[in-house]
C-alpha positions as CSV (number, residue, x, y, z in Angstrom):
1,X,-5.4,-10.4,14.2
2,X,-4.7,-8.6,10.9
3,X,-5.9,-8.9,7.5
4,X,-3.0,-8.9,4.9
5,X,-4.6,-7.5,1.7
6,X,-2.8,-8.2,-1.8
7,X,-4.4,-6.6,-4.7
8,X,-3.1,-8.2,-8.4
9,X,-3.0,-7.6,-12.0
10,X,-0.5,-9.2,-14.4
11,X,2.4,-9.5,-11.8
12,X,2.0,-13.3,-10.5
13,X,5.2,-13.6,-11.0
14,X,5.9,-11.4,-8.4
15,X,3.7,-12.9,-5.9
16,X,5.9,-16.0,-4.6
17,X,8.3,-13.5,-3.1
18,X,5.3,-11.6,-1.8
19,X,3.9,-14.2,-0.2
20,X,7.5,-15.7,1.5
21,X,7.6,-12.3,3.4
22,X,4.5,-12.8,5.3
23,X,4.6,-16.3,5.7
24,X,6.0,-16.1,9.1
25,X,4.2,-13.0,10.4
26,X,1.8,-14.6,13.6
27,X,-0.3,-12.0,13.7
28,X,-1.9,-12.3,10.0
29,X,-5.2,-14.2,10.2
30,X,-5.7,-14.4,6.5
31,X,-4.8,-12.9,3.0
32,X,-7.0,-11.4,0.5
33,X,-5.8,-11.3,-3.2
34,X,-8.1,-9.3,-5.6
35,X,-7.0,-10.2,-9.0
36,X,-7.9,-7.5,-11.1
37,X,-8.9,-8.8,-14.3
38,X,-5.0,-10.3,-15.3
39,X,-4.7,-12.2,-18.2
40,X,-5.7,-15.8,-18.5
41,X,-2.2,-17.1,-18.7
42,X,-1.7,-14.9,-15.5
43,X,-4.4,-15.6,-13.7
44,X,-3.6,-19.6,-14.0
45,X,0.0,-19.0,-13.0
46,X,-1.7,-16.8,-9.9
47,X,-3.7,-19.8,-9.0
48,X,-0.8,-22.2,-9.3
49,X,1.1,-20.6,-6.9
50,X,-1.2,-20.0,-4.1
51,X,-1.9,-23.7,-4.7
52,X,1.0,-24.8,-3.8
53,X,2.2,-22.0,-1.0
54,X,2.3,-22.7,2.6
55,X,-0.2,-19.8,3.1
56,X,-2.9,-21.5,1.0
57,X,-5.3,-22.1,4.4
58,X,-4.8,-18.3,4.7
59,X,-5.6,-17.3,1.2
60,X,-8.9,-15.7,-0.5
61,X,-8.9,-15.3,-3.9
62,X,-11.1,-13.0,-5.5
63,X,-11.5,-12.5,-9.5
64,X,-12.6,-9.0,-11.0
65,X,-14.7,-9.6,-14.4
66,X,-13.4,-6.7,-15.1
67,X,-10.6,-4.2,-14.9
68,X,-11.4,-1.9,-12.1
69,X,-8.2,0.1,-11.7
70,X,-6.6,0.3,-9.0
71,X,-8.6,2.5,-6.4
72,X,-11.4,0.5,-7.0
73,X,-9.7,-3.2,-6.9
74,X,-7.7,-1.9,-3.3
75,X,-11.0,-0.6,-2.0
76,X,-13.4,-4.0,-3.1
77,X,-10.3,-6.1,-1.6
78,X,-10.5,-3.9,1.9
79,X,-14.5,-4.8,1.8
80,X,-13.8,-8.6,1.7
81,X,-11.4,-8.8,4.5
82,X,-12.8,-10.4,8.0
83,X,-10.9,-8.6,10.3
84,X,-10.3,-4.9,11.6
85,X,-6.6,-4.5,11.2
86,X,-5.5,-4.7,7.6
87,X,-2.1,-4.2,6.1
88,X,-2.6,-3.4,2.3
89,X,0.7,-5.2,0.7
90,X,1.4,-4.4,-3.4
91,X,2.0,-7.7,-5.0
92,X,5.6,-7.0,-6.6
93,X,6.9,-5.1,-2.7
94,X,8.1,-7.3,0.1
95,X,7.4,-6.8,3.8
96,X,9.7,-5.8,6.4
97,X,11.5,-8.3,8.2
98,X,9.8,-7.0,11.2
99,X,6.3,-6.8,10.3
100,X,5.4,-8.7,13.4
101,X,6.9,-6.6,15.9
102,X,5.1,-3.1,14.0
103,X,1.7,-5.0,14.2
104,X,2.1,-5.6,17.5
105,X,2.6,-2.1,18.3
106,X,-0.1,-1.3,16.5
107,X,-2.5,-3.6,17.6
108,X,-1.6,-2.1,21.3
109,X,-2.0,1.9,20.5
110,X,-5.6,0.5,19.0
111,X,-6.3,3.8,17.5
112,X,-8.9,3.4,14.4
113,X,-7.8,7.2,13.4
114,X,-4.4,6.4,12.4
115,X,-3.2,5.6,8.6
116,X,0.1,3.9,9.2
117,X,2.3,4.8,6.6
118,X,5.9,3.5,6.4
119,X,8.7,5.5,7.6
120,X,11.6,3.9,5.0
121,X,11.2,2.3,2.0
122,X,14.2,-0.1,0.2
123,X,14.4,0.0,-3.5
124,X,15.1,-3.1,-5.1
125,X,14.8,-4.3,-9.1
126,X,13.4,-6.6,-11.3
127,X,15.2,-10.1,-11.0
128,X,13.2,-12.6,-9.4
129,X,15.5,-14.8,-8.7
130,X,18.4,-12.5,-7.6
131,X,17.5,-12.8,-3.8
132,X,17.5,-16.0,-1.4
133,X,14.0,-16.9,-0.1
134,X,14.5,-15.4,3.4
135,X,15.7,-12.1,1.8
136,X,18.8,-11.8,3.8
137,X,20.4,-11.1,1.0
138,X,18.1,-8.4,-0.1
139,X,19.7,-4.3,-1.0
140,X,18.8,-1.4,-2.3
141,X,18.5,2.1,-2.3
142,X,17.3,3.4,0.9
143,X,14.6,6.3,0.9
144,X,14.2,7.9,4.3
145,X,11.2,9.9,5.2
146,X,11.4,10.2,8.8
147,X,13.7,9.3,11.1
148,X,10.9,9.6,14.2
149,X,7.7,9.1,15.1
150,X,5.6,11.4,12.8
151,X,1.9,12.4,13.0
152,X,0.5,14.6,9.9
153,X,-3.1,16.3,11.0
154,X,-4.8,17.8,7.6
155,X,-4.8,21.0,8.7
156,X,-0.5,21.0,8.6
157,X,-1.1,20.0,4.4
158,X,-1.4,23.1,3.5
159,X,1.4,24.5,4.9
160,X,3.0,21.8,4.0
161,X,2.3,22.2,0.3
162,X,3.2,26.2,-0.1
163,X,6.7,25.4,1.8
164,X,5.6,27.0,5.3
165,X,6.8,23.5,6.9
166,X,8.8,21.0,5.5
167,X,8.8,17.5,7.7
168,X,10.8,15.7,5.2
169,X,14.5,13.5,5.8
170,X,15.8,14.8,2.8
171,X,14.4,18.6,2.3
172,X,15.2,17.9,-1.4
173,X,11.8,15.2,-1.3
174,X,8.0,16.4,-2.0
175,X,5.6,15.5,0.6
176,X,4.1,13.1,-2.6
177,X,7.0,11.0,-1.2
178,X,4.7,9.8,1.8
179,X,1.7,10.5,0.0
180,X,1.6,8.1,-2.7
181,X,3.8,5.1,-1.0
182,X,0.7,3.4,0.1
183,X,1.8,0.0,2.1
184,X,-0.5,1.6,4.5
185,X,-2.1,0.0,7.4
186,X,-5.6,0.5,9.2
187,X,-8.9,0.1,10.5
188,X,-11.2,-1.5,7.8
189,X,-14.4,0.7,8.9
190,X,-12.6,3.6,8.9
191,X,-10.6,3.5,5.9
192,X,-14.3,2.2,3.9
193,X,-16.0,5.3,5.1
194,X,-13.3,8.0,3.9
195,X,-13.4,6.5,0.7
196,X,-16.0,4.0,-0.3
197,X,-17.9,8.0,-1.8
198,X,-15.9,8.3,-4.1
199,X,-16.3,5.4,-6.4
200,X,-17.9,7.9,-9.2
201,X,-15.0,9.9,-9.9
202,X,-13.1,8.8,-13.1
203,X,-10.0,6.2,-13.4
204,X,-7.8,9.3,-14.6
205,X,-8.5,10.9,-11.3
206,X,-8.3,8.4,-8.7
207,X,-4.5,6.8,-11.0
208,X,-2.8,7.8,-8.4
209,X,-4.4,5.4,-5.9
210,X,-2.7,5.9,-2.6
211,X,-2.9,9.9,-2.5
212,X,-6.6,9.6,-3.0
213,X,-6.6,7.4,-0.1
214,X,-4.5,10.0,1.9
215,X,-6.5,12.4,1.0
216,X,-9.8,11.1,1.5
217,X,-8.3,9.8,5.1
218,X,-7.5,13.4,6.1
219,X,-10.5,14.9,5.2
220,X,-12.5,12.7,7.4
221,X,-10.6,14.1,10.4
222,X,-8.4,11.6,10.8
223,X,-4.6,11.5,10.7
224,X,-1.3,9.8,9.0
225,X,1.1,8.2,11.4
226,X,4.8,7.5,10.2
227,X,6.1,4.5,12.7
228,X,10.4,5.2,12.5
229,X,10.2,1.4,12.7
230,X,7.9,0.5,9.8
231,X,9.6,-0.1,6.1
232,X,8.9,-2.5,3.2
233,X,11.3,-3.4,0.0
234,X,9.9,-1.4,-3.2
235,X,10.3,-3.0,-6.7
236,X,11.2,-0.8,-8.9
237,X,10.2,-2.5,-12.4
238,X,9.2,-0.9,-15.8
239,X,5.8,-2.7,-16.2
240,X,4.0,-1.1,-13.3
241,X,0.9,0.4,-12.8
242,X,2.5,3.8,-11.6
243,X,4.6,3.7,-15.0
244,X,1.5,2.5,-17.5
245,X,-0.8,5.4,-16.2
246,X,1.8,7.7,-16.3
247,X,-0.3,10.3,-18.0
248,X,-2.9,9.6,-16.1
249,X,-1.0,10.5,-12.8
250,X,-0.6,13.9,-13.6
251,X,-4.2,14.4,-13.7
252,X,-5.1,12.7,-10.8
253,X,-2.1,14.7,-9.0
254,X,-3.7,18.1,-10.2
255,X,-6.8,17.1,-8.8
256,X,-5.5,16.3,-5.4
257,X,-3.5,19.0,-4.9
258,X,-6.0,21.4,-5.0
259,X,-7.9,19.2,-2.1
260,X,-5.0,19.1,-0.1
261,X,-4.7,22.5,-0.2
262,X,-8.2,22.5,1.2
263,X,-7.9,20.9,3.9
């Protein structure tokens, strides 16, 4: 069974459509939100709607007393899950409509070295309301990263980085593409070792949340698996976290690209 993680901050009123896209999923055994310090009014609207969700039995709700960032808030969610297999899910994204069938997959190659990253993502935008509960009716942009299989070993990085190889769909992308999409899925022991040492690096340097995970993955000798199957839907909205630590992003991007290089 898997362990849907859902870290928060300010965005509740995102979570409803969150939420609908996992409700059906039979593999999910429960769901961790890790509210990180929203405010109050936030927080109460948060509450209210896992209150009245059909996922409620599922649901875990944690409260930061402070804001952690969120490296940190991922991380401390990861730690209070019960079960091996977790899928970490942003709060304003919406899982695939076959989220089931790539868990099962996964669940049967039961290989704790693997960071499963998706393959696709679907952009969509800010309106709430614009889509019908099942998301049938949901569009967007389509970002393409793979079209098979792919496995990334660290030692491929830095070839990767100074142009040697270039594994991209579109060979107009940056490997940052499948980097910093985070979405990922993984084993919960693994994933805490590669990264639970780092916790005393600065907020500017771990901004960009998912390529420290990446990174920190690699370097412990494991490897990123793209499944040609595995997408989510991608809200693109002004009030994110990627677009408030903006500045902070390109720090923590200088800092990881000499790592990667490393490898």
């Amino acid at each position: 069974m898997v362990s849907v993680v859902i870290p928060t901050y300010n965005s509740s009123k995102y979570l409803t459509q969150c939420l609908n896209s996992i409700s059906k999923c039979k593999n999910i055994a429960e769901v961790v939100i890790s509210d990180d310090n929203s405010k109050h009014a936030d927080l109460l609207l948060l509450k209210e709607i896992i209150f009245n969700h059909q996922l409620k039995s599922k649901i875990k709700l944690f409260e930061n007393n402070k804001n952690k960032g969120a490296y940190l808030n991922k991380l401390e969610s990861v730690r209070n899950a019960n079960y091996d297999l977790i899928y970490i899910l942003d709060s304003d994204n919406v899982a695939g409509f076959n989220l089931d069938k790539v868990l099962n997959k996964i669940i049967k190659i039961d290989d704790e070295s693997k960071l499963y990253i998706p393959s696709k993502i679907y952009h969509f935008y800010n309106s709430v309301n614009k889509f019908t509960p099942l998301y049938k009716s949901i569009v967007g942009k389509q970002e393409i990263f793979t079209n098979a299989n792919l496995v990334i070993k660290g030692k491929q990085i830095k070839n990767i980085f100074q142009g040697g190889e270039n594994i991209m769909y579109d060979k107009n992308k940056s490997i940052y593409w499948i980097l910093n999409i985070g979405n990922f899925i993984f084993n919960k022991d693994n994933f805490l070792k590669s990264g639970q040492n780092e916790m005393n690096l600065s907020r500017e340097v771990l901004s960009m949340d998912a390529v420290a995970f990446t990174y920190y993955w690699l370097r412990n000798g494991n490897t990123l698996h793209l499944m040609n199957d595995h997408y989510h839907f991608h809200r693109k909205r002004p009030d994110s976290v990627s677009f408030i630590e903006r500045d902070n992003s390109i720090i923590s991007r200088n800092h990881f690209d000499k790592l990667f290089v490393q490898l």
